[in-house]
Every structure is written in C-alpha cells, then in structure tokens.
C-alpha positions in Angstrom: 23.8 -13.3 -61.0 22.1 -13.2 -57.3 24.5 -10.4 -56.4 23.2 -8.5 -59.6 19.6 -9.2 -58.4 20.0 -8.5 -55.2 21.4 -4.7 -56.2 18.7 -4.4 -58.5 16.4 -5.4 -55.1 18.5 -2.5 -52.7 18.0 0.0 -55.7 14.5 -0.7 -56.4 13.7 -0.4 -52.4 15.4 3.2 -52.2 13.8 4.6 -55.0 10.0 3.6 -53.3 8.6 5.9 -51.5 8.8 4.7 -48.1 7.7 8.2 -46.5 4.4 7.5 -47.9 3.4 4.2 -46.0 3.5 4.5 -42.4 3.7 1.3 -39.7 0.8 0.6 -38.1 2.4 1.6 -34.8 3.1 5.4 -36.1 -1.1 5.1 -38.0 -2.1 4.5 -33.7 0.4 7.2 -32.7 -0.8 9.5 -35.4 -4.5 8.9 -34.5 -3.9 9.2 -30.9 -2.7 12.2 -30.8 -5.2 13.9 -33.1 -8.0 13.2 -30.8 -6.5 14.0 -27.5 -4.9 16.9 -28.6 -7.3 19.0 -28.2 -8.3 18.1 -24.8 -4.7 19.2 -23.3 -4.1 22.6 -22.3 -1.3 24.9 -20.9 -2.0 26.5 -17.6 0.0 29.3 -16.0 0.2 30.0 -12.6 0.1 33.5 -11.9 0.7 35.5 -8.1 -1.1 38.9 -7.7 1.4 40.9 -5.7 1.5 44.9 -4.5 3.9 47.3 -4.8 5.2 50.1 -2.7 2.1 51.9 -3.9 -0.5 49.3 -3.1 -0.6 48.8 -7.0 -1.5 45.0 -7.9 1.3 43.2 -10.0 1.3 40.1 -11.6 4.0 37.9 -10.9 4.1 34.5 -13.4 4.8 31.4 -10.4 5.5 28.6 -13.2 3.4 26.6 -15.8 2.8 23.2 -16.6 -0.2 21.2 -18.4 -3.2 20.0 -17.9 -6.6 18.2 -19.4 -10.3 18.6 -19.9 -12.2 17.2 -17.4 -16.0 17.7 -19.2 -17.7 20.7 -20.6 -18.3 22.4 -17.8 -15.4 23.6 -18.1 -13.4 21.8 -15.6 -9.8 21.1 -15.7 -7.5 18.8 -14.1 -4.0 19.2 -13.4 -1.4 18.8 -10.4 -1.8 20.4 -6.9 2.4 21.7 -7.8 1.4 23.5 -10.9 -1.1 25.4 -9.0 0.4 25.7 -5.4 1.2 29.2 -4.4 -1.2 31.0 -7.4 -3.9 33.9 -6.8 -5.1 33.6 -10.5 -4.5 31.1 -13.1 -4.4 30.8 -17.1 -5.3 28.2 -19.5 -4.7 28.4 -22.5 -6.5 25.8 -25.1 -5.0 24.2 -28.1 -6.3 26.9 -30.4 -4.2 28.8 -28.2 -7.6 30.5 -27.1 -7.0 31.7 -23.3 -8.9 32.0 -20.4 -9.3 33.3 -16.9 -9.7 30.0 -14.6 -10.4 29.8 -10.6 -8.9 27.0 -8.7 -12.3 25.0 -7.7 -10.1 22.7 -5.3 -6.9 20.5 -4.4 -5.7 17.1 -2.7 -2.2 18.2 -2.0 -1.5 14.6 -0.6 -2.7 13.1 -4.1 -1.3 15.8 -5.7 -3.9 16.8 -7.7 -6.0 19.7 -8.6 -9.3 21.2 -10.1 -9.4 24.7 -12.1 -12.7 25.8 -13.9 -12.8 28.3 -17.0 -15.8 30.1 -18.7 -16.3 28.3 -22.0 -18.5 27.1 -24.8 -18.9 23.7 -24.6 -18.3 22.7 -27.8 -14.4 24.7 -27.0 -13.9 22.2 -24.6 -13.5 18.8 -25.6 -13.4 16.1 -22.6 -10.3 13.1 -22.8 -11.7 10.1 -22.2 -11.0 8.1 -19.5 -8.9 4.5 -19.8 -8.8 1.8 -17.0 -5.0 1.8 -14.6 -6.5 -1.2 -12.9 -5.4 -3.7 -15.5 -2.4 -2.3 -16.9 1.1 -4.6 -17.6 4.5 -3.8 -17.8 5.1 -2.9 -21.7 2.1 -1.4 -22.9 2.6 1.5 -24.9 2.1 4.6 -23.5 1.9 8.2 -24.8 2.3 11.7 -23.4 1.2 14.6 -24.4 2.1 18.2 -22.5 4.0 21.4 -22.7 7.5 20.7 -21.4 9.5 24.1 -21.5 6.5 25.9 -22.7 7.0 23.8 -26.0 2.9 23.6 -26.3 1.3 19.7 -27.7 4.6 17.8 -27.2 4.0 14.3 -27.7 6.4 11.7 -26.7 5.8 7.6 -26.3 7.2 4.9 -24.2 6.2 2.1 -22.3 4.5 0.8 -19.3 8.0 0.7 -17.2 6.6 0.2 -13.7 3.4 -0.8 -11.5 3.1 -0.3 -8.1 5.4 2.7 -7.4 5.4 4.8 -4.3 6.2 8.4 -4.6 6.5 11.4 -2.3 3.9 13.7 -3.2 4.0 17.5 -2.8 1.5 17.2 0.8 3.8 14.7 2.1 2.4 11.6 1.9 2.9 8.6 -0.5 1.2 8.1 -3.1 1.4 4.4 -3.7 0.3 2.5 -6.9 2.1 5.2 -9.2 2.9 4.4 -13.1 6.5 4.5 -14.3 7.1 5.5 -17.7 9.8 5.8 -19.9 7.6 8.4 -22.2 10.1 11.7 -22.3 8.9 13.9 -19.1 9.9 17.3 -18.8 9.4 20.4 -16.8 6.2 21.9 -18.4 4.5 18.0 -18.9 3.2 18.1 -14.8 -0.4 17.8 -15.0 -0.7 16.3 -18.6 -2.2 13.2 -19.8 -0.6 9.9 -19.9 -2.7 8.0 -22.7 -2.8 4.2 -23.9 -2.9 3.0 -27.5 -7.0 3.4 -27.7 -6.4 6.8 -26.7 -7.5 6.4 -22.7 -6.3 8.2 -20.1 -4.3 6.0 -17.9 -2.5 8.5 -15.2 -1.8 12.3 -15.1 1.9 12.7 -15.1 3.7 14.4 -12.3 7.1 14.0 -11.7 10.4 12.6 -13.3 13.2 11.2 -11.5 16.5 13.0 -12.9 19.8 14.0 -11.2 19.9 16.6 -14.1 16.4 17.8 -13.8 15.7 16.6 -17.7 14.2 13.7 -18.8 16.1 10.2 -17.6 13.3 7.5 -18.9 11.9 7.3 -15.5 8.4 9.5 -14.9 5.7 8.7 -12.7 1.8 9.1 -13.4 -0.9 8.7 -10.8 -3.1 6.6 -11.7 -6.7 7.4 -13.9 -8.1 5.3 -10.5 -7.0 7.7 -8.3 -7.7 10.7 -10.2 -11.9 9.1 -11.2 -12.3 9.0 -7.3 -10.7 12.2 -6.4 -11.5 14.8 -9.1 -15.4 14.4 -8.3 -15.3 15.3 -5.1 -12.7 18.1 -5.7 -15.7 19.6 -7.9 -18.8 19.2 -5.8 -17.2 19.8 -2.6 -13.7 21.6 -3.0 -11.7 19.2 -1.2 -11.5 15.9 -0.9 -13.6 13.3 1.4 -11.6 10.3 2.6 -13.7 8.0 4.2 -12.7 8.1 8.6 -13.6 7.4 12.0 -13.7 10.6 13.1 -10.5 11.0 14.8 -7.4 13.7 15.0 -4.1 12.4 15.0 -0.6 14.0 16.0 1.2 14.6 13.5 4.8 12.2 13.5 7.0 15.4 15.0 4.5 15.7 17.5 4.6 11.8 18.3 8.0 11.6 18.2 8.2 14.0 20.7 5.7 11.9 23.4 6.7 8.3 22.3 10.5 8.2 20.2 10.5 6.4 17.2 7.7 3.7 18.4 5.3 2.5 15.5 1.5 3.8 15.6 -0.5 7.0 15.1 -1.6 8.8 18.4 -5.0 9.7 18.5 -5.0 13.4 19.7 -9.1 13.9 19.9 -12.4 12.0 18.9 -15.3 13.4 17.6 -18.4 12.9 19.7 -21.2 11.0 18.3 -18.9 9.4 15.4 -18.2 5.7 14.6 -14.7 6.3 17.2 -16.7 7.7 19.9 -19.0 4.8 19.9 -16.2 1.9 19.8 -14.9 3.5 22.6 -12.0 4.8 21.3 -9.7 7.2 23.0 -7.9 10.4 22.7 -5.2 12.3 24.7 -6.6 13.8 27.9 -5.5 16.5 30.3 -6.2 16.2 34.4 -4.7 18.3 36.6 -2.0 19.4 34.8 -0.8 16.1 33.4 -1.0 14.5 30.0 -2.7 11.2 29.9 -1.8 9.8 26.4 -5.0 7.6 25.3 -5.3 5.1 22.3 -2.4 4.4 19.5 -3.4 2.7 16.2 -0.4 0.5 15.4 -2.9 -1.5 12.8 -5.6 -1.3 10.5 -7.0 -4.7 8.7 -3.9 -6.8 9.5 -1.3 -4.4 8.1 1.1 -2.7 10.6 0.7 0.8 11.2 4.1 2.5 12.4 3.3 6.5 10.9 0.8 8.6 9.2 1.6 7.8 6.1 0.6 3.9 6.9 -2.6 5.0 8.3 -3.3 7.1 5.7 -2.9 4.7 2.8 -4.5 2.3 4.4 -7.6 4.1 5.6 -7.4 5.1 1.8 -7.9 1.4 -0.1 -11.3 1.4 1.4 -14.7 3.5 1.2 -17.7 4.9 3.0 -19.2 1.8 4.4 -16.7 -0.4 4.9 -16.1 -2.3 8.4 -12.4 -2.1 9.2 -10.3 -3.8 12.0 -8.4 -1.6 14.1 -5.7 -2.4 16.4 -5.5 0.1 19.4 -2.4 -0.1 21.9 -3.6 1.6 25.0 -1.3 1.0 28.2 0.7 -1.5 27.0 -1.7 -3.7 25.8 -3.4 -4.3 22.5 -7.3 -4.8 21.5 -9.3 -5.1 18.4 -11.9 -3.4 17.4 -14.1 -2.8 14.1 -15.1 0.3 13.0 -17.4 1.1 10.3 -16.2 4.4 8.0 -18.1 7.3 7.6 -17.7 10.5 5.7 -15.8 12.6 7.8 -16.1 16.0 5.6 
C-alpha cells in the first residue's frame, strides 16, 4: 500500500508543471538581469591605420564590455579594452551603435572612461552597490559579451576578498574581488552585480592556464571605481593625492642602490608640502651624483618598491597628515606630511 502511494506521489509530481514555478533564487536572477541589462554595452576597439597610399584603414584591436556610467553618456570600462585604440564603438543593448571618444584612463587601476552622443533616455545608468561590506558567499552576477556572445549572464559567488592583482600599468591593485561567476574573453569591463542588482566591481581578468573560464575572476572593486571614474571625467586622468615628489622608477633604483627596500626621491617640487618638510631629492655637483632622501615607510608600513608607496599613498586622501620615514645617509627620520593634489 505505501509503495502504491508513494508511485501515485512520483507520478503525480512529473505530470505538474514544474517549468511554470520558478525558485525564488532564479525570480532574483531573472529580475536582475532585466534591469541591468540594458545598462551594459559592447565596445570595440578600433586602430585607424594608413596605407601605402596614405589612405586611412580601420583595423578592429579587440572588444570587450562595458556599463553606463549616467546619461551623459559616459561609459566605463577597462584601461585593456581600450589600450592601443584611435576610435572606439559601443554598441547598446538595442544593438544601437555609436561613435565614442576615450575621455580618460588610470592604467594602474585599470580603468577607463569613453563618452558617446546619446539621448538620455537611451542610456540607462547601473546603479551603484557597496564592495566595502561584502562576505565570502554572496551571490554574485555577471553580465558581459564574452566571445562577442552580447548580454551573457552568468552567476557565482563571492569567492575571495582582499586579492592583489597585477594590473595592465604595473602596479597592484589590492582589495580585488574573486569570483567564481563564468569570466570570459569579451566580459573585461562588464559589471559584476549583487542580488539587489548593485554594482559591486567591474570585472577584469580571469586566472586560466587555458585562457577560458576556470572559476577564478577578479573584479575591482565599485570603491575603487566611485573614486576614480569622477575624476577620469572632469579632469582626464586621475588625481592621487601626493607630496609633490618624482621618484625613480625600480630599474632605475636598482641600478644606484641593488635590491635595498625604499623609493628614491629623484626631484621635489618647490613650494609643495615636500619642499617644505625639508625633504630631498638627487643632486648633481661637480660632476657627481649626490643621492638625497629614500622613503623606506609611510604610516608604519614598510616601503621596499613603488608599488608599496603607491598603494599606500593610495588608502588615504587630500588632507590627510601622513608619517614618512626618510633614510638619508644611513640614518632614518620621521616626518609628517600633509597631502595635496598633485594634478
């Protein structure tokens, strides 16, 4: 008798129509992606070449994605999908394209800033999430156009916090999400969404022997991108908050000092916050190299390259007082230095 029920149960539960009621899970996913959709777009990265008889040719660099920034037609994507381009098109979810002009770029954050000609109401703005607060196994979704495959939308999880990743103007760029959302070729410069439908990171790279998707991507953060993108559109570049130094560069350190730790301060800008704590750069009498101040550490945390002094100068803003530790001669001194714009 129960196995007779229980058969009547099995049958009863293939004949429904399951297709019809979806999980709440897929109702999020579903809704999701409706309302970003839109908001994602396909950009090509086109180089204007000549010929043998001076005539202009286009040649087609690569593509990848990107997102609405507002309706003013900005649009945000990765410094790589852009790198290398004379001219530019993005093409919207209507599959509407446009002419766009490269507005400006943070190589070392990997990120960039194209503008097109648009009615506002074609241009629909993502909204912007929170990567501040985010845990290991929140759902994540992205959306992009891996292999040209326009509006691909794949989900995962939060995998990682806190990951440090090469970027393309060789620097780190530290706090980077780690996904296991499907990340392709094509999905650079697309959004990485939560469950409300927030813009968490802009996906940039994946991490694959094979080149395909292995369940590891990385995504800088929305934080990153909030404090970047604005400058990239009122000024066309970026404005890291300084002291008003140059630095050699590590080859050139290496070359003066081995493989010691620090940052050699090359000049100092007269009449900046530097200048006035005294600091000093490298100096040339008679023919000889006098080798000034070296910051081996800023706020308490050991400086041994420019990518150190770089990150670090980079957790703070316009304002702040910061402790620097100068090694001049063999011996060390501390001194604080308030930050300026240095654009």
């Amino acid at each position: 008798m129960r196995r007779s029920l229980a058969l009547c149960a099995i049958l009863a539960l293939a004949a429904s129509p399951l297709g019809a009621a979806l999980l709440p899970d897929e109702e999020n996913t579903i809704a999701v992606f409706k309302v970003a959709a839109p908001s994602v777009v396909f950009v090509t990265n086109i180089a204007v070449r000549q010929d043998i008889y001076m005539d202009d040719f286009a040649v087609p660099q690569g593509s990848g994605s990107g997102f609405v920034w507002d309706r003013e037609g900005h649009i945000v994507t990765n410094y790589h999908v852009v790198a290398g381009g004379n001219a530019f098109l993005v093409t919207l979810k209507d599959h509407t394209e446009l002419q766009a002009e490269l507005v400006g770029a943070e190589p070392r954050k990997d990120i960039a800033v194209l503008r097109v000609k648009a009615k506002p109401e074609q241009l629909q703005p993502l909204a912007l999430g929170d990567s501040d607060h985010l845990q290991v196994g929140q759902k994540t979704l992205a959306i992009g156009n891996p292999f040209g495959l326009d509006n691909t939308l794949t989900t995962g999880i939060v995998s990682a916090l806190g990951r440090q990743v090469l970027s393309i103007g060789r620097v780190t760029i530290r706090d980077m999400i780690q996904t296991d959302a499907a990340i392709n070729p094509g999905n650079s410069g697309g959004p990485l969404l939560d469950s409300g439908g927030g813009l968490i990171g802009m996906n940039m790279m994946i991490y694959s022997p094979s080149g395909a998707s292995a369940g590891i991507g990385f995504a800088v953060p929305v934080g990153t991108i909030k404090k970047i993108v604005p400058q990239l559109i009122k000024y066309g570049r970026s404005t890291p908050a300084g002291i008003g130094i140059f630095v050699l560069r590590d080859d050139q350190k290496y070359q003066l000092l081995g493989a010691a730790n620090g940052v050699v301060v090359r000049d100092v800008e007269p009449g900046l916050p530097a200048d006035r704590a005294g600091v000093r750069g490298i100096r040339f009498s008679g023919g000889r190299l006098s080798l000034g101040d070296v910051i081996v550490g800023v706020d308490a945390q050991p400086v041994k390259d420019y990518d150190d002094f770089y990150n670090a100068l980079d957790r703070h803003k316009v304002g702040d007082t910061v402790e620097f530790i100068l090694l001049r001669g063999g011996k060390k001194r501390a001194v604080r230095i308030e930050l300026v714009n240095v654009f």
